[in-house]
FIZA-90633 format. One line per 5 residues: number of its first residue (from 1); for each residue x, y, z of N, C-alpha, C. Coordinates in nm, 2 decimals. Last residue first. Layout:
BEGIN
NUM	X:Y:Z:X:Y:Z:X:Y:Z ~ ... .
//
This chain:
BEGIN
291	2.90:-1.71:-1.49:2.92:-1.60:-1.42:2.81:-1.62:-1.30 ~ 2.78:-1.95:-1.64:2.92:-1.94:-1.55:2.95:-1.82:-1.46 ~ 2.44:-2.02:-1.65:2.55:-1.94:-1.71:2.67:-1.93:-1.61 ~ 2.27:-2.29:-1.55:2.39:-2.25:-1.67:2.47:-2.16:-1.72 ~ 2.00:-2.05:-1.59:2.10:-2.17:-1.49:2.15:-2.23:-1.62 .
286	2.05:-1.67:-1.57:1.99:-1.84:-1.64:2.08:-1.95:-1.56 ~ 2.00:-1.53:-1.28:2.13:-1.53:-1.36:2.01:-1.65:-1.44 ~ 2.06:-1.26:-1.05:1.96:-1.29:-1.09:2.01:-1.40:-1.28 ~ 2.14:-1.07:-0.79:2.20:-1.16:-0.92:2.11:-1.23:-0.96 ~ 2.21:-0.81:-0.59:2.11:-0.88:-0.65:2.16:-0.96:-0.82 .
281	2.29:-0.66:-0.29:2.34:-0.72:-0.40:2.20:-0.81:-0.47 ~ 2.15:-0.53:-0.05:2.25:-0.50:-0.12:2.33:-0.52:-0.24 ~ 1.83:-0.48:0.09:1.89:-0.62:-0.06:2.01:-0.49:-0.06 ~ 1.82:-0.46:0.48:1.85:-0.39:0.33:1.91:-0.51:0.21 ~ 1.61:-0.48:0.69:1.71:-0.55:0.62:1.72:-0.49:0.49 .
276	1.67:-0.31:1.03:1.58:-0.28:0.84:1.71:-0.37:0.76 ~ 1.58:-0.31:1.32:1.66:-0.34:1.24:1.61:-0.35:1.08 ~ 1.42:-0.32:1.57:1.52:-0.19:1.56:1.67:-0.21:1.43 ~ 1.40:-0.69:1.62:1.36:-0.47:1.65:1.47:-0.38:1.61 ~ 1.36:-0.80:1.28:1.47:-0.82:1.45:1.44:-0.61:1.45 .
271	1.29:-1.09:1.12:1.24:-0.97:1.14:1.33:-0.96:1.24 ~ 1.48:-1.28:0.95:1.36:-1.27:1.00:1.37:-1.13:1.03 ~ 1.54:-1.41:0.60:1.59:-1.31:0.65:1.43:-1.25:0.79 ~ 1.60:-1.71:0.54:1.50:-1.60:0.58:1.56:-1.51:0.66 ~ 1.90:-1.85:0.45:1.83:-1.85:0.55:1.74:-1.75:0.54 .
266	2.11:-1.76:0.22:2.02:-1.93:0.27:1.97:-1.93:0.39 ~ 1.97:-1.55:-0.03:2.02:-1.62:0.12:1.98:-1.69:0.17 ~ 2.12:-1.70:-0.20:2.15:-1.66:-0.12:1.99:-1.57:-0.15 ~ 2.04:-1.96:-0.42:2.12:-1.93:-0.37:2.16:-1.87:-0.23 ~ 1.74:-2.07:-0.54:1.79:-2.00:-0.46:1.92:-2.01:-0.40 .
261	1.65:-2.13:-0.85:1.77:-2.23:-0.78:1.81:-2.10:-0.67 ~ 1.31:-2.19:-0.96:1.43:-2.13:-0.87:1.52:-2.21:-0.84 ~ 1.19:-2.30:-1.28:1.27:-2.38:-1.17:1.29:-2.24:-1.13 ~ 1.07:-2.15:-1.53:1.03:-2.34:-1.47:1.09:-2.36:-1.33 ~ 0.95:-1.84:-1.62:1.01:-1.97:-1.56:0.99:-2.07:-1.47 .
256	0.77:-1.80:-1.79:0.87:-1.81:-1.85:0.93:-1.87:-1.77 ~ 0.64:-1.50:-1.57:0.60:-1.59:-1.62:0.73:-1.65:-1.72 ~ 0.81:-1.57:-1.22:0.80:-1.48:-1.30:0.70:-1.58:-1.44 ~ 0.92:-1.62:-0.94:0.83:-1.74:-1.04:0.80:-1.63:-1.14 ~ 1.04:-1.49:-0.77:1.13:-1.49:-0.89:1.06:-1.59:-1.00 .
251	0.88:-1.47:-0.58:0.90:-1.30:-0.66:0.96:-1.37:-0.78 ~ 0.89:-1.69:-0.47:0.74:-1.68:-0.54:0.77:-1.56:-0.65 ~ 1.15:-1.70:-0.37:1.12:-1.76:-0.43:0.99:-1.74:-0.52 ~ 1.06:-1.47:-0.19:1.17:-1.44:-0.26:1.13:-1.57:-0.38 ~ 0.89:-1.64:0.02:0.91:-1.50:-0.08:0.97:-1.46:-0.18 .
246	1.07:-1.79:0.10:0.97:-1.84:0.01:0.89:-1.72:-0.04 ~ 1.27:-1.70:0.22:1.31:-1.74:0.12:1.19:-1.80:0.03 ~ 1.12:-1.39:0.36:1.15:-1.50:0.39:1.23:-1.56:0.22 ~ 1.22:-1.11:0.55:1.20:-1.13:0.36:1.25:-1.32:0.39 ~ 1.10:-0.80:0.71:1.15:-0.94:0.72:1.14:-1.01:0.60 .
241	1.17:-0.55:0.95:1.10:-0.62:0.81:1.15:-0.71:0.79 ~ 1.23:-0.33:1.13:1.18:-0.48:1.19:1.12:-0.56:1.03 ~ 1.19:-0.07:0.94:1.22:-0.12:1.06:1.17:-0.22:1.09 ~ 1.24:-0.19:0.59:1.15:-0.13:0.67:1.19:-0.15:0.84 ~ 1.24:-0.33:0.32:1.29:-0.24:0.37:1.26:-0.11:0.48 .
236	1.03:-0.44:0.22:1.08:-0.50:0.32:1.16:-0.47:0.43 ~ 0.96:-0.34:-0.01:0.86:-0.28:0.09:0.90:-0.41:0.21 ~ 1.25:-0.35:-0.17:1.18:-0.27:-0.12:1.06:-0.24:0.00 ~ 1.18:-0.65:-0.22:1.27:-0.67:-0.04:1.26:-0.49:-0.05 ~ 0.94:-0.67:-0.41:0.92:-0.71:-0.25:1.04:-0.68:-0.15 .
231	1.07:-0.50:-0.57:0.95:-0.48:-0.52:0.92:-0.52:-0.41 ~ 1.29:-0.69:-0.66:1.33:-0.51:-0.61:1.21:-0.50:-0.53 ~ 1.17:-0.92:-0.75:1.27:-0.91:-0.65:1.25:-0.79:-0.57 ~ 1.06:-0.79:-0.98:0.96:-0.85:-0.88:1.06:-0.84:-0.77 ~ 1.27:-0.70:-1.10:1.17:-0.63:-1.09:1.09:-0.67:-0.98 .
226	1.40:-0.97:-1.20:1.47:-0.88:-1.11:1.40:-0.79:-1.03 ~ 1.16:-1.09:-1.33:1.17:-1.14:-1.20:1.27:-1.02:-1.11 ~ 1.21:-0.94:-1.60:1.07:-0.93:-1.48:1.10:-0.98:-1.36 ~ 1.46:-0.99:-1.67:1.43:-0.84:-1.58:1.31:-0.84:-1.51 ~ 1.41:-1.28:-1.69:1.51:-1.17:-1.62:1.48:-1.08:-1.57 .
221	1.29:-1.16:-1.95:1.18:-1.29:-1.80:1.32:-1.28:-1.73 ~ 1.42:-1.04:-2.10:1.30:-0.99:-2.08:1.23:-1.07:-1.96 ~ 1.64:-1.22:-2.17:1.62:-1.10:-2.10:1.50:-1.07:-2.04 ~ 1.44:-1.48:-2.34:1.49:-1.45:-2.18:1.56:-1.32:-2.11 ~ 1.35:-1.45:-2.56:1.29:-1.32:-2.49:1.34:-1.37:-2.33 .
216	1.31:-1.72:-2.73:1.33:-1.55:-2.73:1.31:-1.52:-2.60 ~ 1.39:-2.02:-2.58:1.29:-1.97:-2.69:1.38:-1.83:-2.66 ~ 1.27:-2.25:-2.29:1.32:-2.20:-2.43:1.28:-2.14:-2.52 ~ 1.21:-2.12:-1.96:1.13:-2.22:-2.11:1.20:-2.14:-2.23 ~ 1.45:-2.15:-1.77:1.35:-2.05:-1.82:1.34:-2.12:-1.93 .
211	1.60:-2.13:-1.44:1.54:-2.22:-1.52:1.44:-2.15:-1.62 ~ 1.76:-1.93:-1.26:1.65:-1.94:-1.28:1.65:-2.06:-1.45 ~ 1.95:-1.89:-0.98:1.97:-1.94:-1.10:1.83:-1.96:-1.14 ~ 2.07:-1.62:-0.75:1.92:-1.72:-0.77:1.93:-1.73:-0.95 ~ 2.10:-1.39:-0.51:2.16:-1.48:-0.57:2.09:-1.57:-0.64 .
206	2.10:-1.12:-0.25:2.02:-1.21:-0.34:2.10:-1.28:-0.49 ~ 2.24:-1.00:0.05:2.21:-1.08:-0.08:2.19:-1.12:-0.15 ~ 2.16:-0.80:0.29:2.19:-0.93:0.25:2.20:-0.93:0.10 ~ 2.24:-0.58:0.61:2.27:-0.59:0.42:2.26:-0.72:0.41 ~ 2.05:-0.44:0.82:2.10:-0.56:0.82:2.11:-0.56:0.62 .
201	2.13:-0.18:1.00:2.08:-0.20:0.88:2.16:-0.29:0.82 ~ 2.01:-0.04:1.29:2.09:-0.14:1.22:2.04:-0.14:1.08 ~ 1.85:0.30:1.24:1.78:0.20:1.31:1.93:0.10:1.24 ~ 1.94:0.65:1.45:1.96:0.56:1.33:1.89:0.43:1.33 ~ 1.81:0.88:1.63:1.88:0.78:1.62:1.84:0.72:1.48 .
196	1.70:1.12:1.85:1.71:1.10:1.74:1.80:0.97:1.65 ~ 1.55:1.17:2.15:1.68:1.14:2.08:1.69:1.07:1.93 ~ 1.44:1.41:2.37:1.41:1.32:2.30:1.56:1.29:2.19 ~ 1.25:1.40:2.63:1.37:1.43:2.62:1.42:1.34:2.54 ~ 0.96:1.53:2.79:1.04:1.46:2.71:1.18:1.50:2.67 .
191	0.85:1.75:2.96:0.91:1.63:3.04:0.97:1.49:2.98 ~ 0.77:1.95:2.79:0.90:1.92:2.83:0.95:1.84:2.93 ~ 0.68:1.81:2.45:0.62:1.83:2.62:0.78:1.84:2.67 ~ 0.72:1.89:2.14:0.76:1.85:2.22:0.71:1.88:2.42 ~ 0.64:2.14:1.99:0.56:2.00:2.02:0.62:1.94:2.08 .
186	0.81:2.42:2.05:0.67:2.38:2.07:0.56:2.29:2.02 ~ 1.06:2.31:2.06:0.96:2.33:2.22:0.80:2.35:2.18 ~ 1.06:2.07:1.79:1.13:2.18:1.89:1.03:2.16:2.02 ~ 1.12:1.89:1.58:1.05:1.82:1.72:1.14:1.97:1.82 ~ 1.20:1.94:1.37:1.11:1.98:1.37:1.04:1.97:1.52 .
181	1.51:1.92:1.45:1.48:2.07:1.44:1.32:2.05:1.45 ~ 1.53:1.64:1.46:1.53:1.70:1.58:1.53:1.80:1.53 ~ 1.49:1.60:1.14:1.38:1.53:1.22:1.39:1.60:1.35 ~ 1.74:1.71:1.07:1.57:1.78:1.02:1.46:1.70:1.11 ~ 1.90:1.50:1.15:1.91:1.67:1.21:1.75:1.75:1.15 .
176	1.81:1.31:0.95:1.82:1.33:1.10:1.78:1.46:1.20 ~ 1.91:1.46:0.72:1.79:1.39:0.77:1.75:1.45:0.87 ~ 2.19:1.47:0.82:2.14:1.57:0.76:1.99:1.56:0.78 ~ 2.25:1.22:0.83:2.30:1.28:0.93:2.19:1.42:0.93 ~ 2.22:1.11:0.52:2.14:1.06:0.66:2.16:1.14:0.80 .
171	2.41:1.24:0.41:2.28:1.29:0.38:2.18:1.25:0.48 ~ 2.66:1.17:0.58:2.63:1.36:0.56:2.47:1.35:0.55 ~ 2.63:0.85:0.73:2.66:0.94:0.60:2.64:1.09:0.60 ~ 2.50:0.69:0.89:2.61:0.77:0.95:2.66:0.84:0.82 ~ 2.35:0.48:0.65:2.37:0.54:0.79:2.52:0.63:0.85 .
166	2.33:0.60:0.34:2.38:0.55:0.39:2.40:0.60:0.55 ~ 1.94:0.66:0.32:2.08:0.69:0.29:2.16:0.64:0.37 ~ 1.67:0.60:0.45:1.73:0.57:0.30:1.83:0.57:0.22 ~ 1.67:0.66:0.68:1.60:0.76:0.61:1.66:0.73:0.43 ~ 1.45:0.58:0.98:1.51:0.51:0.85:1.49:0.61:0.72 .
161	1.52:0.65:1.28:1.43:0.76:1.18:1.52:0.66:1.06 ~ 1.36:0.64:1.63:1.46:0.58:1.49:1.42:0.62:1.34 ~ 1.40:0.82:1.87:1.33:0.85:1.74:1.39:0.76:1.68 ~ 1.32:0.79:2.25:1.41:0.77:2.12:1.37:0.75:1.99 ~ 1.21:0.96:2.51:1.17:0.93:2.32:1.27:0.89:2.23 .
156	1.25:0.93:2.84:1.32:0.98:2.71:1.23:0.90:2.58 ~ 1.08:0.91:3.02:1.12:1.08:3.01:1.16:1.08:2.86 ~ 1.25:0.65:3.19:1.16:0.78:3.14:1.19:0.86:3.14 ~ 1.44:0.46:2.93:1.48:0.54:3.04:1.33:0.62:3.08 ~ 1.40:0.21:2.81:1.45:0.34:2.75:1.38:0.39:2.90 .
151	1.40:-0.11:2.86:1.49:-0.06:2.84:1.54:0.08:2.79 ~ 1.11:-0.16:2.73:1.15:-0.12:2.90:1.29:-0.09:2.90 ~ 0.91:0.00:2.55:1.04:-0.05:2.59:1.09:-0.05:2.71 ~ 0.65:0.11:2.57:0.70:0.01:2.45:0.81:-0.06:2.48 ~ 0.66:0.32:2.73:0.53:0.22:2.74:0.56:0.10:2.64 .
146	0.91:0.45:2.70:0.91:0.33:2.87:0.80:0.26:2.80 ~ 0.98:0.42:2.35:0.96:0.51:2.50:0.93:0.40:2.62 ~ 1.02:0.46:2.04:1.05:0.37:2.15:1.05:0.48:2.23 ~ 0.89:0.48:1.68:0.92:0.54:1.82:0.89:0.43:1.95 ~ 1.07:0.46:1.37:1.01:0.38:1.51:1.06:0.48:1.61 .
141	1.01:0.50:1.06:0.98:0.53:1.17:0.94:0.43:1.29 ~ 1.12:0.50:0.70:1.01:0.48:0.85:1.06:0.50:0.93 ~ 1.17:0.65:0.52:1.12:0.55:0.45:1.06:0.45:0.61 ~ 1.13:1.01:0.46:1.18:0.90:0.54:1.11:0.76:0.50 ~ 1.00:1.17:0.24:1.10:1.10:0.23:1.13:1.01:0.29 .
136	0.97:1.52:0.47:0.92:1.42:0.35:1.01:1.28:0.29 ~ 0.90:1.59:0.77:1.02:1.53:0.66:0.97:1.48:0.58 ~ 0.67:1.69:0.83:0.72:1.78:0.83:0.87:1.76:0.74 ~ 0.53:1.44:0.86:0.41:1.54:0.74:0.55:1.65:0.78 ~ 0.64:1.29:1.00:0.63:1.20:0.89:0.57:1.36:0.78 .
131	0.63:1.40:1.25:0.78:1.36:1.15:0.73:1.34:1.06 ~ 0.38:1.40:1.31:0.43:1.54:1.30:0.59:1.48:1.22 ~ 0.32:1.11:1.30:0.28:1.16:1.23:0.35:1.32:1.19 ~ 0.54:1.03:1.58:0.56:1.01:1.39:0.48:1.11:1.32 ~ 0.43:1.21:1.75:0.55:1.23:1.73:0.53:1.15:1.56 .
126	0.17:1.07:1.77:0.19:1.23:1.73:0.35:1.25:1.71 ~ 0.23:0.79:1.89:0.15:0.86:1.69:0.17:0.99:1.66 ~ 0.33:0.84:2.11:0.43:0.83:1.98:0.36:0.83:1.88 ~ 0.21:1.13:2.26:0.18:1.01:2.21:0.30:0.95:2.09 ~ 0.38:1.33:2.22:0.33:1.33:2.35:0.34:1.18:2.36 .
121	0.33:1.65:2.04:0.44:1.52:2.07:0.40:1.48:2.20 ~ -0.03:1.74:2.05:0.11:1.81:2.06:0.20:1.61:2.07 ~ -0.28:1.62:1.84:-0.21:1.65:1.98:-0.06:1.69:1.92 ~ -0.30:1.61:1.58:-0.39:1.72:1.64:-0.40:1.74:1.82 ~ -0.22:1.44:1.49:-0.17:1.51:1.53:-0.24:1.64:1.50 .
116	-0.36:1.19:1.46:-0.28:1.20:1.58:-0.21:1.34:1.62 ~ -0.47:1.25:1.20:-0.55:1.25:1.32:-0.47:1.28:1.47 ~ -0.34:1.15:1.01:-0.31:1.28:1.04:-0.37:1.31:1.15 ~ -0.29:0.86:0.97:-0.23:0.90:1.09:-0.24:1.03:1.11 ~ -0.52:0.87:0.76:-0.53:0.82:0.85:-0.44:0.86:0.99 .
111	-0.38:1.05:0.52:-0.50:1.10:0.61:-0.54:1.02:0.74 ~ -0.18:0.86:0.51:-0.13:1.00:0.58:-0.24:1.04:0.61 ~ -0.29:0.65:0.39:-0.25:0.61:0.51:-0.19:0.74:0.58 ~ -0.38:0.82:0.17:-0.44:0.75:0.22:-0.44:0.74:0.38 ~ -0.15:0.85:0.01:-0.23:0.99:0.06:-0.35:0.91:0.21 .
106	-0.07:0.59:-0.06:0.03:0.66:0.02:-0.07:0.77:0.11 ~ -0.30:0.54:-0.23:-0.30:0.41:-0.09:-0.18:0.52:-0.02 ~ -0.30:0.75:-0.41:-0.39:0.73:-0.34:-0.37:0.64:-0.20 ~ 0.07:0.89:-0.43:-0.05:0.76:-0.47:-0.13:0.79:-0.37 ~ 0.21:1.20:-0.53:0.20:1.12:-0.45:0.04:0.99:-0.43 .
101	0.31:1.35:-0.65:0.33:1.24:-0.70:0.27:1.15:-0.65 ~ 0.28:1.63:-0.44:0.31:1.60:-0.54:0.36:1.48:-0.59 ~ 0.02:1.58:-0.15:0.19:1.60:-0.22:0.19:1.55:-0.33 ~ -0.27:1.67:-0.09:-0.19:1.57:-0.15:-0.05:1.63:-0.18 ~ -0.32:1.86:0.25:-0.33:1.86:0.08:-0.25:1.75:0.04 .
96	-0.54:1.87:0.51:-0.40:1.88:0.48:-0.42:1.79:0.34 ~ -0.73:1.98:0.83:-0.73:1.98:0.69:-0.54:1.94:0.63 ~ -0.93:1.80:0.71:-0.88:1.72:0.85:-0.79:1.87:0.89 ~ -1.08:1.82:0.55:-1.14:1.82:0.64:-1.09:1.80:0.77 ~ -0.93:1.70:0.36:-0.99:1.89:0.35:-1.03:1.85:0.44 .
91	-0.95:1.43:0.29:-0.84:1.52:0.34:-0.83:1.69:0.38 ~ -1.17:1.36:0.12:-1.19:1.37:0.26:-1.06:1.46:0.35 ~ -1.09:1.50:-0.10:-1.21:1.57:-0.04:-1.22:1.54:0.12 ~ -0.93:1.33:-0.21:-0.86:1.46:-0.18:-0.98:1.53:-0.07 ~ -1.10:1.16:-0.26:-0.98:1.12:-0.15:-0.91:1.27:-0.12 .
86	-1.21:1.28:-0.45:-1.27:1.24:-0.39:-1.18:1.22:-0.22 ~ -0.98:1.25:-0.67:-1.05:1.42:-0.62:-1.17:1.35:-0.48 ~ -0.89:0.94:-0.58:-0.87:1.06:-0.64:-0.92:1.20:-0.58 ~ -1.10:0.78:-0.40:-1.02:0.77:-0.46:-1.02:0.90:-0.52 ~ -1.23:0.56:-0.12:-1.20:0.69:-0.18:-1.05:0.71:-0.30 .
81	-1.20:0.31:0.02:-1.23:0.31:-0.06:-1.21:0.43:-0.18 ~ -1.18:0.43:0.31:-1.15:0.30:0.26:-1.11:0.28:0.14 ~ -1.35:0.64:0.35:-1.18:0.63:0.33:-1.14:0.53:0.26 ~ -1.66:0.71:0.15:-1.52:0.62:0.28:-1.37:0.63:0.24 ~ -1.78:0.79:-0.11:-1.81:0.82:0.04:-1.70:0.78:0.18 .
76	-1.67:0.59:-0.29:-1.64:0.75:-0.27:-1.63:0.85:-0.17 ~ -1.89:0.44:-0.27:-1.74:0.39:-0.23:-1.61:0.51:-0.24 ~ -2.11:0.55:-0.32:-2.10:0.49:-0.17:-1.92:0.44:-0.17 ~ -2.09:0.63:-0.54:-2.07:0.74:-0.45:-2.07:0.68:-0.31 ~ -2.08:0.40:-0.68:-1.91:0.43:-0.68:-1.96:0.55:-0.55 .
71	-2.35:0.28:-0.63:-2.25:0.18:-0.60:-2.07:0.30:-0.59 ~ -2.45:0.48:-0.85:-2.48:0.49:-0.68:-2.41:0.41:-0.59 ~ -2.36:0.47:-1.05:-2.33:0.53:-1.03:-2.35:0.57:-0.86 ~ -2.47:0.19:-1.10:-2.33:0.19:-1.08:-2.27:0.32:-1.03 ~ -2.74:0.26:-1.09:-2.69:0.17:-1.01:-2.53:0.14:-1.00 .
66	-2.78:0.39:-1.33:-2.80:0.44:-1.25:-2.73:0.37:-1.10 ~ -2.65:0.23:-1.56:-2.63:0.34:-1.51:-2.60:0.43:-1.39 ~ -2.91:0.03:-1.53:-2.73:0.01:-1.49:-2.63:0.12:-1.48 ~ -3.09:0.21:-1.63:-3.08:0.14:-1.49:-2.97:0.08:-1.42 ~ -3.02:0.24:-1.87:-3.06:0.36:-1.78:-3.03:0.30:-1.64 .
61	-3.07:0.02:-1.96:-2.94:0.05:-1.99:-2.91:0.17:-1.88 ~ -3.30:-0.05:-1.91:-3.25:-0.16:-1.88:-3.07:-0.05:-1.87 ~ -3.42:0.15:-2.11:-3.45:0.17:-1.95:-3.35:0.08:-1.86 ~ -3.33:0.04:-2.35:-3.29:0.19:-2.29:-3.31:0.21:-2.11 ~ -3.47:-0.21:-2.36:-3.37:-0.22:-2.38:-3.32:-0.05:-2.29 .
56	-3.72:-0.10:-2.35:-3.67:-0.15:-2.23:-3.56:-0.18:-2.26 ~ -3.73:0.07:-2.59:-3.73:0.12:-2.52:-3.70:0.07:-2.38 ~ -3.70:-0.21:-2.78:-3.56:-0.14:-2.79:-3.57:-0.01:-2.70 ~ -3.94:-0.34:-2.72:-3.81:-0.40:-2.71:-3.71:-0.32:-2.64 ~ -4.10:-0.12:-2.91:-4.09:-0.13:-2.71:-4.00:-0.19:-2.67 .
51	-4.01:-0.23:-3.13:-3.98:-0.05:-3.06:-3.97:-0.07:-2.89 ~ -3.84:-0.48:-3.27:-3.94:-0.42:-3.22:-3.94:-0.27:-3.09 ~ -3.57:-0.55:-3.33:-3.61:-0.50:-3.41:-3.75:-0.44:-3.37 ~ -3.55:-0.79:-3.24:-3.41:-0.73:-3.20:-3.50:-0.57:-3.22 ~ -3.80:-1.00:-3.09:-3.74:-0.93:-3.23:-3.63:-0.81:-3.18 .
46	-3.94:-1.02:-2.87:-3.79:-1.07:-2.86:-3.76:-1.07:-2.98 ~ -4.19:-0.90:-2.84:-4.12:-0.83:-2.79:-3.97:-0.92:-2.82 ~ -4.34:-1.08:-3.01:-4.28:-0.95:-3.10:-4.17:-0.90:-3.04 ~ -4.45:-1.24:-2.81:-4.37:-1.31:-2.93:-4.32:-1.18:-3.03 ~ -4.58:-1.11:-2.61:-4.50:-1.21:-2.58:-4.43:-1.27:-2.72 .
41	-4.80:-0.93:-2.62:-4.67:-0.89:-2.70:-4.57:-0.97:-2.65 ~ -5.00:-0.96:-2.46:-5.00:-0.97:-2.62:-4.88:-0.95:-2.68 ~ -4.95:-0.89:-2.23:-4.91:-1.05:-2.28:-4.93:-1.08:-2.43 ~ -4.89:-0.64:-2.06:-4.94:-0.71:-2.21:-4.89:-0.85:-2.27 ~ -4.86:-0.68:-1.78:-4.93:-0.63:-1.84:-4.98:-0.63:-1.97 .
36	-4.67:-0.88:-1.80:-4.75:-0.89:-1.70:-4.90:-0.86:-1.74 ~ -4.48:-0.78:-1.99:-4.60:-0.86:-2.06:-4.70:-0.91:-1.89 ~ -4.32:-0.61:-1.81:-4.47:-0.56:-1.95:-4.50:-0.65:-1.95 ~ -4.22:-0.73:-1.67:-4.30:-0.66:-1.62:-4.40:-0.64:-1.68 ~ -4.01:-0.88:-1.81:-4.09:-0.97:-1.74:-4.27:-0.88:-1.69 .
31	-3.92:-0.71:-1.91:-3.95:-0.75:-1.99:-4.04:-0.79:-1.93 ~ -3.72:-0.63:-1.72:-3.84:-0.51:-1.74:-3.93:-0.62:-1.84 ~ -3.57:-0.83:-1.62:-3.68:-0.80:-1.52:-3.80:-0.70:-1.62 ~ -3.45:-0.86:-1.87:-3.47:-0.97:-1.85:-3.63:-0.91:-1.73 ~ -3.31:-0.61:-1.82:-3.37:-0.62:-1.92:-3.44:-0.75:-1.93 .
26	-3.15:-0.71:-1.62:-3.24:-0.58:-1.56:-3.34:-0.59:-1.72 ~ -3.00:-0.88:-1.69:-3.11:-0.93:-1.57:-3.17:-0.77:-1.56 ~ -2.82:-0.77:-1.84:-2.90:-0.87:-1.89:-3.01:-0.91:-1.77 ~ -2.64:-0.58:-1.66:-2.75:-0.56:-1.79:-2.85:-0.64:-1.83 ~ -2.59:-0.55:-1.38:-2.58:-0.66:-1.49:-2.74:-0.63:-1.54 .
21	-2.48:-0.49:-1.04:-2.50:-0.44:-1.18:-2.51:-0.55:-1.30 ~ -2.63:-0.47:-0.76:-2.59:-0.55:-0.84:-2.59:-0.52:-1.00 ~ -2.57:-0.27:-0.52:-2.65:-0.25:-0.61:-2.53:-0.36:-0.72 ~ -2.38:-0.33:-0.20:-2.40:-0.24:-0.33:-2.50:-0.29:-0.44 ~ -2.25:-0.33:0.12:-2.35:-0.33:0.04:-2.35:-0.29:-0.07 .
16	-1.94:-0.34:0.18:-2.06:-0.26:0.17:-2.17:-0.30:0.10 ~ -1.75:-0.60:0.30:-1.77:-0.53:0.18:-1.88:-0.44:0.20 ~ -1.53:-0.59:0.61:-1.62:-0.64:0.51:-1.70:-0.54:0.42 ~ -1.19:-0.47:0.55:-1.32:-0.47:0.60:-1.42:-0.49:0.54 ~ -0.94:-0.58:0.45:-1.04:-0.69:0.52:-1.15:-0.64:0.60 .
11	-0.81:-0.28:0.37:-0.84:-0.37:0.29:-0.93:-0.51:0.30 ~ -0.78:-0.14:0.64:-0.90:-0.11:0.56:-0.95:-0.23:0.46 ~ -0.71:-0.31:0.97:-0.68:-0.33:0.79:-0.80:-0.29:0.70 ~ -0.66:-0.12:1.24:-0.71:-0.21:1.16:-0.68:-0.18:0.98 ~ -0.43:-0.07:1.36:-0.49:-0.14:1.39:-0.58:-0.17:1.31 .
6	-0.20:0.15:1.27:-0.31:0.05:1.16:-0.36:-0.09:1.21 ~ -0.06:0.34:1.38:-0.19:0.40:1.31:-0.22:0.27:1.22 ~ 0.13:0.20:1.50:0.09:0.30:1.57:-0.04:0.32:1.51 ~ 0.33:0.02:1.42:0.20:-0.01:1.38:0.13:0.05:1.45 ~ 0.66:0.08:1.24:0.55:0.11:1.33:0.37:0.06:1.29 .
1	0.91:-0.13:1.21:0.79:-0.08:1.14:0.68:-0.04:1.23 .
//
């Protein structure tokens, strides 16, 4: 899993300052203001039903308005935070457009690495990023060279390109081959010499008796945990990814059930370079059933 473009975590950067929104304290303040000035109206103004009431009531409402709307253009304003036609806006500028389907946190992390490539292949950020915006699809990327690996030769780029199909297969081969057509002569420096490669792909198991509160609807707390399962060893499926058993254990606490009885796999699946653990099989069963 490359960590070329995410030295840091947008998500733990501290918060922005923003404009505290809440109605009842802004109407609470205007109130405070007039009778500063008319104190004569300390016993009418808290009739639901009195005019000026129901004008600071408006201003109160005006004001929340106004403050939430200045709270979203500051969060509109940053990547971090940018969302939709807004996130599209910072992308104009780099320049390159949203793909079709494609999610804000996905568009996101592409405007971030698109920077690198605005060098020629050179840097391993510019070699992914130019893979990553030329193949659509690949599910990741590791680049290994002398500064990363002492065991790769100089001169040479070895590309691991995880592309979601079965390794050594026509459709993975095929990938592949699209990854070394895009990396021609003119992004490639020619003191690289570069190699296109497959990454291990470690297959495990998932197995796991679940204990579930009596009543209707156990399909249904089944397929949620199966669901949760798929989710996490999905975004685990990744060069060097890793799916511990207490993972897995927390994906299958679904609501509805009482107990995990983890099965397989009886060991954490740890991380290992140059290897993507793939869920191959997934059982997901009530405890007690014989199958």
């Amino acid at each position: 899993m490359s960590a070329l473009f995410d030295p840091i975590d947008l998500e733990r950067l501290p918060p922005v300052a923003e404009w505290t929104v809440n109605y009842d304290a802004e109407l609470v303040a205007r109130i405070e203001s007039f009778l500063t000035d008319a104190p004569e109206y300390a016993e009418t103004i808290e009739l639901e039903s009195d005019p000026v009431r129901k004008l600071l009531q408006e201003a109160a409402y005006l004001a929340v308005l106004a403050k939430n709307a200045a709270n979203q253009a500051v969060r509109q304003s940053m990547l971090a935070t940018a969302s939709g036609a807004e996130l599209d806006a910072h992308a104009a500028l780099i320049p390159i457009l949203r793909k079709a389907e494609e999610t804000d946190d996905r568009f996101r992390l592409r405007i971030r690495r698109s920077h690198s490539a605005f060098s020629v292949a050179g840097p391993r950020s510019a070699y992914e990023t130019i893979i990553r915006e030329r193949v659509p699809d690949l599910i990741d990327i590791d680049i290994r060279t002398r500064t990363n690996d002492v065991s790769v030769d100089p001169g040479v780029v070895k590309v691991y390109v995880l592309t979601g199909e079965e390794p050594e297969g026509s459709a993975d081969v095929a990938k592949r081959n699209d990854v070394a057509v895009v990396l021609d002569d003119d992004v490639v420096p020619d003191t690289d010499q570069v190699i296109v490669l497959s990454p291990v792909i470690a297959d495990y198991s998932v197995h796991a008796l679940l204990t579930i509160n009596p009543g209707p609807g156990q399909d249904q707390v089944l397929a949620a945990a199966q669901s949760a399962v798929t989710a996490l060893t999905d975004n685990a499926y990744q060069i060097g990814g890793s799916v511990s058993r207490d993972q897995l254990i927390a994906a299958l606490v679904v609501e509805g059930v009482t107990k995990v009885d983890l099965q397989l796999p009886e060991v954490d699946i740890d991380a290992a370079a140059l290897t993507a653990p793939r869920m191959s099989a997934l059982t997901v069963l009530p405890e007690g059933d014989p199958s």
